[in-house]
Structure formats: structure tokens, C-alpha cells
C-alpha positions in Angstrom: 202.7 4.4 -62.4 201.1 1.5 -64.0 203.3 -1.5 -64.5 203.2 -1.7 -68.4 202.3 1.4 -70.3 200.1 2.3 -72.9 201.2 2.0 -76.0 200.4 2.6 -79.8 199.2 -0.7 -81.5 202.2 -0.7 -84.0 204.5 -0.8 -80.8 202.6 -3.7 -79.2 203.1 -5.9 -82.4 206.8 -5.3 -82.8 207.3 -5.9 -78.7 205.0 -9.2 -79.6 207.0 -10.4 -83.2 210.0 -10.1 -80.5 208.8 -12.3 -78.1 208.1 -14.6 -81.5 204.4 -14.5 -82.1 203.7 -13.9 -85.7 200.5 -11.9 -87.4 197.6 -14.6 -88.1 195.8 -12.2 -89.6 194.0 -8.6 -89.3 190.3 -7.1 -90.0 189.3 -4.8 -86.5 191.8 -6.1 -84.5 195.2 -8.2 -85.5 195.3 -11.3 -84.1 198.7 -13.4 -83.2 199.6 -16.7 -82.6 202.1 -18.5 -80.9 202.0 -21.8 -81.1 198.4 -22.6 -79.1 197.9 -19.1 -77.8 197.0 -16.7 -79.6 196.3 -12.8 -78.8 194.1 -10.1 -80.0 195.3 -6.2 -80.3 192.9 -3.7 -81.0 193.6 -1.5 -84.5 193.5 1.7 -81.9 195.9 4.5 -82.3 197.1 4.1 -78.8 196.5 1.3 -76.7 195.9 2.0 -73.0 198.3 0.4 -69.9 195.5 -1.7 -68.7 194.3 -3.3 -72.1 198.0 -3.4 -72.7 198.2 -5.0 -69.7 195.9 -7.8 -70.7 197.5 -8.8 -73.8 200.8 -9.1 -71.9 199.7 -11.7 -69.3 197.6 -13.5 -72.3 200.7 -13.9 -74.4 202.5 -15.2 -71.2 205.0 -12.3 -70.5 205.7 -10.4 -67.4 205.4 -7.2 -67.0 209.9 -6.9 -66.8 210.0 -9.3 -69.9 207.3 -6.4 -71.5 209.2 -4.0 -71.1 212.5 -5.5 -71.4 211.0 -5.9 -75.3 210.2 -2.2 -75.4 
């Protein structure tokens, strides 16, 4: 089982607006900021675990604070 799952893209911005990034803005893919980091989701219906994956350690968060956000 993968460590953080797939997930649809509306999913990973809520589980992202949690962990207090906000939307910067949004064309192909929505991009979020935090401060200096930002992150890019891709407008996909469903998001697979190992792109998900990606994001998760760009934006700083474990994979238990991931899906403690869930």
C-alpha cells in the first residue's frame, strides 16, 4: 500500500488550505503558496499516490501529517 494515496485534485487542495497554503492562482495546474514555497497540483480528475506523493514532501508534510489532514 502506498504511503499517501491517490487522490482527486479537489481533495489535495482542501488537505493543502489545511495545512495553510493558499491558491496563488490556476490555468493547467493550481499553484499554492506558503510563504517561500510554493506547490503545483495538476487540474487531473484523480491524482495518483506517487505524484501525490511529490507534492506532499514539496509542501513539507509527512506522509502521517498527509493523512492526518485527510
Amino acid at each position: 500500500m502506498p504511503k499517501i494515496p491517490g487522490i482527486s485534485q479537489k481533495d489535495a487542495v482542501r488537505v493543502l488550505m489545511k495545512a495553510g497554503f493558499v491558491i496563488a492562482r490556476q490555468s493547467k495546474h493550481i499553484i499554492m503558496r506558503k510563504g517561500d514555497m510554493a506547490v503545483q497540483i495538476p487540474r487531473h480528475t484523480e491524482i495518483n499516490a506517487s505524484t501525490m506523493g511529490g507534492i506532499a514532501k514539496t509542501a513539507g508534510l509527512s506522509p502521517e501529517q498527509f493523512r492526518e489532514l485527510l
